[in-house]
N, C-alpha and C positions, 0 to 999 in steps of 0.2 A: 491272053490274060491269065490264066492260069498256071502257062508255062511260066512267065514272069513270076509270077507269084510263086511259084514253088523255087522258083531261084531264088528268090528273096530270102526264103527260108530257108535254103539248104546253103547260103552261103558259112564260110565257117568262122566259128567265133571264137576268137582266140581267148588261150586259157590264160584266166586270172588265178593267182594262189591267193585263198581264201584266208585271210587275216583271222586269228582267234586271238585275242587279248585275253579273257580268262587263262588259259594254264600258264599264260608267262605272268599274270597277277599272284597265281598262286605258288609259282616259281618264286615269285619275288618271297611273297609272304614267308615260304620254307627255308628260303635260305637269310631271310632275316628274325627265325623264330628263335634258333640259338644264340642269336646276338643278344635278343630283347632278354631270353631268361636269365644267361650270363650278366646282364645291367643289371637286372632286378635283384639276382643272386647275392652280386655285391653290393648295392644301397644297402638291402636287410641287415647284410653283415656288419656293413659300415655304423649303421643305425644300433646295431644290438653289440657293438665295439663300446659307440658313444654312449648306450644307455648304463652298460656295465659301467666304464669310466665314472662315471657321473654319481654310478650307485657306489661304489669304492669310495670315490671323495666323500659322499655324506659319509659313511662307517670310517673314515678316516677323520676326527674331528683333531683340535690340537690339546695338547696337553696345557689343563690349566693353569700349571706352575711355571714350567718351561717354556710355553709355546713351540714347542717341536710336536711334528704329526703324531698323531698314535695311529701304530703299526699291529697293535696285538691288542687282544682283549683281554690278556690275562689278568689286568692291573685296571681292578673298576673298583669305584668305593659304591657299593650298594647301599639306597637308600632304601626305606622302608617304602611300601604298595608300589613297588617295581620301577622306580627312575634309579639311574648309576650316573656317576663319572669315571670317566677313562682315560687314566694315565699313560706317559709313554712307559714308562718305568717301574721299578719298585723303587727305586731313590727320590722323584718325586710324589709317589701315592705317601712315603712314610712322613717325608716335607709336608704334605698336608694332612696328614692326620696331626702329626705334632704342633703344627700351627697354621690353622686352614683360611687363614686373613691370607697366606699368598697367593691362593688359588682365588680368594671371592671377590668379586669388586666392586658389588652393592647391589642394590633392589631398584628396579623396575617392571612397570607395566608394559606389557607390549602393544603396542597400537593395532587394533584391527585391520584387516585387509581389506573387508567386504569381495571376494572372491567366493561368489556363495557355486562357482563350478566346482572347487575340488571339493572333496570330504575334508571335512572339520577334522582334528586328530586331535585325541586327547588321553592323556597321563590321568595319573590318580596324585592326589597331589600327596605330601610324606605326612603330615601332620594330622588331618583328620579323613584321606582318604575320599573326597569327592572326586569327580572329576575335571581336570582342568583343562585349559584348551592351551594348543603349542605354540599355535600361530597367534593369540591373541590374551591379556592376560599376563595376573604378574608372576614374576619370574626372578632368581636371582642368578646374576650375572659372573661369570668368571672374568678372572683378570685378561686371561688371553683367551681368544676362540673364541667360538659362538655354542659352549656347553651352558646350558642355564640347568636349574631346578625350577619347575613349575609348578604352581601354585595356587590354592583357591580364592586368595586375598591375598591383600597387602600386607594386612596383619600376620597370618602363617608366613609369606616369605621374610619378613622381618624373622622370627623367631628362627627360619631356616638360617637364616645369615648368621644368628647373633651366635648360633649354638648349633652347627650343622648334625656336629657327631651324634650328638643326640639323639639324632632320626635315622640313624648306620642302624642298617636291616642286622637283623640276628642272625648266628652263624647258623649251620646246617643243623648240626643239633638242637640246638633252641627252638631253631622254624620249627624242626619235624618235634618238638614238644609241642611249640606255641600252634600247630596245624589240630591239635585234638582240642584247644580251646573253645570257648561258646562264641566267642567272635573276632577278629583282627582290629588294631590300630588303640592309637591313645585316646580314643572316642572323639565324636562327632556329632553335633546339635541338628544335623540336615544329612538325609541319604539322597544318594540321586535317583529319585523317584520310589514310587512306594515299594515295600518289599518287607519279606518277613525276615527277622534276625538270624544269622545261621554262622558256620565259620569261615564262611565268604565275605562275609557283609562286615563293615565296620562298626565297632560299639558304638552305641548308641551312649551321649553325655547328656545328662536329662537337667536341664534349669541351670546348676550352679556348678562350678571347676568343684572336681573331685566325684563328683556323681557319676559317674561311667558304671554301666549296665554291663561289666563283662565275664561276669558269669551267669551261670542260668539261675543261683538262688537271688541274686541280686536284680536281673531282671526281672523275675517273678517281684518281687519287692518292691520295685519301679514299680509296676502296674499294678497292682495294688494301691499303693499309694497316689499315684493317678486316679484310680476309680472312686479313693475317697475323698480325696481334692473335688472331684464330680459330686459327691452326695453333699459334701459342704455347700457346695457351690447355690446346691437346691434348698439345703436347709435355709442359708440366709436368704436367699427368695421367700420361703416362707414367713421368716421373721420379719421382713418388712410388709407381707401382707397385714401381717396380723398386728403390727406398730401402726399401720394405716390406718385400721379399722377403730384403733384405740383415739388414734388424734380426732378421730371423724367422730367418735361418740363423743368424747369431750367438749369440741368444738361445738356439735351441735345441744350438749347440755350447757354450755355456756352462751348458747344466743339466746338473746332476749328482743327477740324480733317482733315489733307489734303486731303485723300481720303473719303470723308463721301458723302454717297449717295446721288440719286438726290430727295429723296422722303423726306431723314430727312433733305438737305438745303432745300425744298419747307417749310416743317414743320414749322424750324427753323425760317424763312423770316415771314411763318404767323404769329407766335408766338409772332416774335417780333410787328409787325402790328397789332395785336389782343391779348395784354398778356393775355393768359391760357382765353381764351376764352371759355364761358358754363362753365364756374369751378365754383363751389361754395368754395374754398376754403379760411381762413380766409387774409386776408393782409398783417397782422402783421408776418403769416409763411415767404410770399414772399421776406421778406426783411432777415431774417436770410441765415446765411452761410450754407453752405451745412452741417459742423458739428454740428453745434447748432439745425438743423432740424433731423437731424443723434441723437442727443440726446433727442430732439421731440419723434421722434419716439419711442425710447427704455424705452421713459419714460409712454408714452400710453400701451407701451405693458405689461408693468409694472401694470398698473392700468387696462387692463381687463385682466390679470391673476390674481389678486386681485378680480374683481369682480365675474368672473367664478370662483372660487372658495370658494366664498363666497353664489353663489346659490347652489353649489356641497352640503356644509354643509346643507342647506335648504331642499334640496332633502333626505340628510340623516340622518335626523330625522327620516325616514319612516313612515310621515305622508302623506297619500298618496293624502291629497286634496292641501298640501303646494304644492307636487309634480307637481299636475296640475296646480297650478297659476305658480312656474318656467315653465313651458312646452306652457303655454297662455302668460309671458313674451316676452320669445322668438320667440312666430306667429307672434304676435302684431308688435312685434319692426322688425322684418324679413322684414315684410309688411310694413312699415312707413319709414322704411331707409336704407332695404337689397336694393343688389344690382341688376335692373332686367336687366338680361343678354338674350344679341340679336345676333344674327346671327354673325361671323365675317364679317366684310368687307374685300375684297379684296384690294393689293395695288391700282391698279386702282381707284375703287371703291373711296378709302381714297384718294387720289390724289385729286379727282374732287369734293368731299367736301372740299377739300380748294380752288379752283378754283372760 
């Protein structure tokens, strides 16, 4: 049994060659690793061929007048707060400076995309300097191409259209004059977001055409006269207190109420003894009827919703130093003819001040 068995195991077992798959996986993988990076080598290129191409065509727009490509940037008609057009030529840049109806071909709004992926991209528009959006927003249109002017309204691009030259940025010397000014642009009613004036920022046009804030004494001058627009404003609050207080003594010296208290006959008795006594109110009201002071009044309320509304504009320029002289109107005038308010008195109390 043992010799068996030891034959068993001693017979010979023939050699198998041991199979590795590993180094020919990674055989494979080596000699397919310069292939893969030569692919990838070339997409990139291919991709950074097509992406140049593609950036070329934008910077290549056409010629407004002509419709032929622009090939050079030497031939821009500069607009003020940094938008151009780009000619192919000087023969058609001087075509439309001389007559710029062949280059325009009207006004329009451009329809939004709602593409809230890309970035918004936005110009300054030429007329009062906000910002305006490229893809969305009006715009005026060239005859050929896709060059527009863009714009904060409908109203500025009308004006770009009717009268483009007019908003032709100033030559080199001018700029580097107009660069030491107190501020840029033909003024503007609304900055884009708050900020102090400087000569970055566009004038500020305060209320009415012709008012533009573009020096520093004339800005000082604006706010000023803002802040006393402010103390106005508090004054006629006052005036109506104290018109109120007049109709109310009247009124109650002319009831003849049977049952009326013994506090408003005391009143009534002093009133008449002492008319509107501490009142500073004017004389000329105390002779008017109750409706014609009834129309007093509605006409004051009239004229400071008027005025309060007219510093609201002030304030929304979003200039933020006019903001503070509205805000120093209102201390000022609060303090000079608000009203300061005391403790109530008791009837009592008011009783024996008439006593």
């Amino acid at each position: 049994m043992a010799t068996s068995k030891e034959a068993r195991l001693s017979l010979p077992v023939p050699d198998v060659p041991a199979v590795s798959h590993a180094p020919m996986a990674v055989t494979r993988v080596n000699h397919r690793l310069p292939a893969l990076l030569v692919l990838f080598a070339t997409l990139f290129a291919l991709f950074s061929v097509a992406n140049a191409n593609a950036m070329d065509m934008d910077d290549m727009p056409d010629d407004p007048v002509s419709g032929k490509m622009v090939m050079s940037t030497a031939y821009n008609l500069e607009l003020k707060n940094g938008q151009r057009l780009r000619f192919a030529n000087q023969d058609t840049l001087d075509a439309f400076l001389q007559d710029p109806t062949k280059g325009l071909k009207g006004v329009a709004s451009a329809p939004a995309t709602h593409n809230h992926d890309d970035e918004e991209k936005s110009v300054l528009c030429p007329v009062c300097g906000m910002a305006s959006s490229v893809s969305s927003g009006p715009e005026v249109l060239m005859t050929h191409g896709d060059q527009a002017v863009h714009t904060c309204s409908m109203t500025h691009a009308r004006e770009v259209y009717e009268d483009i030259l007019s908003f032709q940025a100033p030559k080199e010397g001018e700029a580097a004059k107009e660069g030491h000014g107190f501020c840029s642009g033909p003024g503007t009613t609304m900055l884009n977001g708050f900020s102090f004036s400087g000569n970055s920022t566009p004038c500020i046009l305060l209320w009415f055409p012709g008012w533009v804030l573009d020096s520093r004494v004339r800005y000082i001058v604006g706010g000023i006269l803002v802040a006393l627009v402010g103390v106005f404003n508090e004054y006629l609050l006052q005036l109506r207190r104290v018109l109120r207080k007049e109709s109310s003594v009247k009124r109650l010296m002319s009831s003849n109420a049977p049952h009326a208290t013994e506090s408003a006959q005391l009143l009534r008795s002093t009133a008449q003894s002492m008319p509107l006594a501490g009142s500073c109110g004017p004389a000329w009201f105390r002779t008017l009827s109750p409706e014609t002071q009834h129309g007093v009044h509605s006409l004051l309320h009239g004229v400071t919703l008027f005025v309060a509304y007219m510093l609201m504009l002030a304030s929304m320029t979003y200039d933020f130093t006019l903001l503070l002289w509205v805000v120093a109107g209102y201390v000022v005038g609060h303090y000079v003819f608000g009203e300061r308010r005391e403790a109530p008195l008791s009837n009592g109390e008011m009783e024996s001040n008439f006593l």
